[in-house]
N, C-alpha and C positions, 0 to 999 in steps of 0.2 A: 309363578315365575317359571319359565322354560327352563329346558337343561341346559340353550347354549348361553341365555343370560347367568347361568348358577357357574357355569364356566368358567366364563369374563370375569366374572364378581373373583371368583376364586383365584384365579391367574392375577388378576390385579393387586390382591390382598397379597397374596405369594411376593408380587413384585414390590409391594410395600413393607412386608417386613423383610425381606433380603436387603432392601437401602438401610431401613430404621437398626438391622443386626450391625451393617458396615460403618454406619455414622458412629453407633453405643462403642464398638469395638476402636474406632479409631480415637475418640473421647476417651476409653478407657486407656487408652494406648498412650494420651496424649496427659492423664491426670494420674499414668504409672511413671513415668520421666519427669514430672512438675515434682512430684515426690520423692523419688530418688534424688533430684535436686536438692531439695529441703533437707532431706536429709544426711547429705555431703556437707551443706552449708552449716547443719547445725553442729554437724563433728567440727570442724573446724574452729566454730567457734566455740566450742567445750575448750580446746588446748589453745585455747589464748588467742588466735586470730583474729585481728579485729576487721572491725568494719568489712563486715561481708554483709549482704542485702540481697535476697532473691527479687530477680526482675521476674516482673509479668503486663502481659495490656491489660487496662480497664476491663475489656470486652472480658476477656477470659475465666473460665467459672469458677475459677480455684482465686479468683482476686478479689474477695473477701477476708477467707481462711490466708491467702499470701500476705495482706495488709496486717493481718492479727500477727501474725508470727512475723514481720517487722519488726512491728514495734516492742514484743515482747525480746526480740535479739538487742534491738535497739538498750532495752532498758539494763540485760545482762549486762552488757559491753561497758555500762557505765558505772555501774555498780562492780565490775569485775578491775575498770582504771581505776576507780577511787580506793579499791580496797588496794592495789598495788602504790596506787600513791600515798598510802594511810599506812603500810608493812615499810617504804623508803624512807618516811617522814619520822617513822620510828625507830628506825636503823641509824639517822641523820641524831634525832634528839637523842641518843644512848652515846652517840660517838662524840656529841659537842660536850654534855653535860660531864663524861666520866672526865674529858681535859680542862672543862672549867671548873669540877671539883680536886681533881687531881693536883693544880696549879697550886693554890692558896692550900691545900695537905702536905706537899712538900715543901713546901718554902716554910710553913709551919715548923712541920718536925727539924729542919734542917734552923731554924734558930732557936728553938725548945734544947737540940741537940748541942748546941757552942754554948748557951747560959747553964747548963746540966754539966757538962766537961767543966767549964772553968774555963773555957776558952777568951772566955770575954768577962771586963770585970767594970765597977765604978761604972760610970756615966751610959758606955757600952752596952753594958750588960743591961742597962734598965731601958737604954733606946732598943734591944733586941726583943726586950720583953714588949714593948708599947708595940712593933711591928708582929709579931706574933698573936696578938689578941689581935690586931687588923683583919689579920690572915684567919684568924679563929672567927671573927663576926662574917667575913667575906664565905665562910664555909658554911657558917648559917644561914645567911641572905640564900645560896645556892641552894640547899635540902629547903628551903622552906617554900624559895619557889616550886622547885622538882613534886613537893608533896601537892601545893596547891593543885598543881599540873595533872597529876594522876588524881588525884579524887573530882576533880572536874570533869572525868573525863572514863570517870569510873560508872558502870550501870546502877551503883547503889548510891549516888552522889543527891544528894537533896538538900534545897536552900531550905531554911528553919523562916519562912516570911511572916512577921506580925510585922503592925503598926507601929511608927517610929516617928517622934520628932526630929528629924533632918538637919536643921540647925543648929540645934543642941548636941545633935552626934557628932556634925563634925567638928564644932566649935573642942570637941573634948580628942577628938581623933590629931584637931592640927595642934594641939597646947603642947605635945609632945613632942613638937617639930621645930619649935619654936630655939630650945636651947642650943639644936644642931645646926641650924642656921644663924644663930651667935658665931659658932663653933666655925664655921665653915665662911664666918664673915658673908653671908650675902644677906643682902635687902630684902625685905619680904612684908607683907600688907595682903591683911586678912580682912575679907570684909563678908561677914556672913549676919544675917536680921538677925534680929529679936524677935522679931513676930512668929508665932505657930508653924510651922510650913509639915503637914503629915504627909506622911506615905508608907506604903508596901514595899519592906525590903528585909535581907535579913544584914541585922547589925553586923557581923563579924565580917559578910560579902562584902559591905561597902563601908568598913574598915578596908580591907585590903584592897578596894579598888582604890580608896582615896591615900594609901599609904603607898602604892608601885606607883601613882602620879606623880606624886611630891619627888621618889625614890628616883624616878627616872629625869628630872628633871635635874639633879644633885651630880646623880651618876653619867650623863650624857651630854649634857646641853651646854655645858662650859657657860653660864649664865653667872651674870653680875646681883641679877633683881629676880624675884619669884613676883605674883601676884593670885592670889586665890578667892576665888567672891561666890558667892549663890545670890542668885534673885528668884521669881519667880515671873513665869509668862507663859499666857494659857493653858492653865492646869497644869502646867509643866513646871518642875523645877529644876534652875541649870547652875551645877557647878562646875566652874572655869578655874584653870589650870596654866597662868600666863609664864612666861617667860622671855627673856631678853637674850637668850643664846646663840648657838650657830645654828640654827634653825633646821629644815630637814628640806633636801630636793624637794622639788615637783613629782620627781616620777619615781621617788619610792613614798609618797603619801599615800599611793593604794596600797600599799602591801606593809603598813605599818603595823595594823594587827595580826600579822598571819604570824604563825609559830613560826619561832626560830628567823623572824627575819632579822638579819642588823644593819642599818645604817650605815654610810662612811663619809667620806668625803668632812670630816673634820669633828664629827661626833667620835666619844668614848666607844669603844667595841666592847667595854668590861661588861659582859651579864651574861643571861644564858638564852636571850632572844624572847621569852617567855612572858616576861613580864605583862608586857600590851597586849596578849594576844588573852592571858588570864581575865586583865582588866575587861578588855572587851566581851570574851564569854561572861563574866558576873554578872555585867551592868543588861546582856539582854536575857539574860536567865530571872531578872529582878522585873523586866518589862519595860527597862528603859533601851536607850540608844547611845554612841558616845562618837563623838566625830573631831577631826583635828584640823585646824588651820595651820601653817605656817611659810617663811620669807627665810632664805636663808641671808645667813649673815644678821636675821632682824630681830625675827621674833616665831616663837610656838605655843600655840593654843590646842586644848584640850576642852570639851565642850562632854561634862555628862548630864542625859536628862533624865527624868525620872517622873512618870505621871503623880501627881498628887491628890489624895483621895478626896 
């Protein structure tokens, strides 16, 4: 090779890395501001800022690393609303419950208070005392939901699950419901097999899911007639939950189990919203499902299922 070919070669090569130093340099240039982007964007979204998304084109070489660190902001954001809505929800359940135990506590002590004076005597005095034990049971209905509520919802919470004959449990769960419905004059027709019906659940869970159905039906639905049945259908066993009440809107049907919702439009407001939302955590903690029909002015169906072994 000549010296003036070694020349050329060498001036060319010169001119090839003086382009390749200015392309790396303006790349570096260009993947030193995509970064300080990032991370402007990600302070932001440290103190609460939402919905921020760094843009970039497809082409661009950092649009891999940009798509990761999307989605990973993406997933904070949602995890960072739900913990704010989960901190409201519990500011919301503290503020409803301390006034719907507070209620039936004063009204308590203030007729414990006139039958202790002497203020009320004869006939009085014994009708003070029959509302007082109302107000006493109404305070226990509340702590018992409030307890169910927090160990539900507690990290050391665990169903106790064996095998259970179904029919036989609830046949023993409604006998107990039976004289309160004497009591409270309404109609009711229970129709649960004879036959075998097993399953996975824990007895005391569906005690109390089958006992806030009954409860809510008494306490809410201004109902004439109850109706309560189990069949079975495809491995599935369904206990139904009927009544003849004011039934609930259409458009609070979605949000019947979510905590603390209430009803209005001509249902009872008396409870602590909790009830249905327990029921429904039980029954999918157990493996089953539970879903509700109703008409207002007609009628309200409760549907729980429950796989059968």
């Amino acid at each position: 090779m000549d010296e003036q070919t070694i020349i050329l070669f060498l001036f060319l090569l010169s001119i090839g890395l003086l382009f390749l130093s200015i392309f790396a340099f303006s790349k570096l240039g260009h993947i030193h501001k995509r970064l300080k982007d990032i991370e402007e964007i990600l302070a932001d979204v440290q103190i609460g800022n939402e919905n921020r998304k760094i843009l970039i084109k497809p082409c661009d070489v950092m649009a891999p690393l940009v798509y990761q660190l999307n989605e990973i902001v993406y997933d904070y954001e949602n995890k960072l609303l739900s913990l704010k809505k989960s901190d409201k929800a519990s500011k919301q359940l503290m503020t409803s419950l301390s006034h719907d135990v507070r209620t039936p506590l004063t009204t308590l002590i203030g007729y414990l208070d006139a039958v202790h004076s002497g203020i009320v005597i004869g006939q009085e005095r014994e009708e003070y005392l029959e509302i007082a034990r109302r107000r006493a049971y109404d305070l226990k209905d509340y702590i018992d939901v409030l307890f169910d509520w927090f160990r539900l919802n507690s990290d050391e919470f665990t169903l106790s699950i064996e095998s259970v004959e179904i029919a036989e449990l609830s046949r023993n769960i409604l006998k107990d419901w039976i004289p309160i419905f004497h009591e409270k004059k309404l109609n009711f027709e229970i129709d649960i097999p004879e036959n075998r019906l097993m399953v996975n659940l824990d007895p005391d869970g569906y005690s109390r899911v089958v006992n806030n159905l009954v409860q809510n039906v008494l306490a809410h639905s201004k109902a004439r007639q109850i109706k309560i049945t189990m069949s079975e259908d495809s491995r599935m066993v369904l206990l139904r939950v009927d009544d003849d009440g004011v039934g609930i809107a259409r458009e609070n049907l979605p949000h019947i189990f979510e905590r603390l919702y209430k009803c209005d439009k001509g249902r009872s407001e008396k409870g602590s919203g909790l009830g249905l939302s327990i029921v429904s955590q039980m029954v999918e903690r157990m493996g089953g499902q539970i879903s509700v029909e109703s008409e207002i002015g007609k009628y309200t169906v409760f549907t729980v299922s429950l796989p059968l072994i």
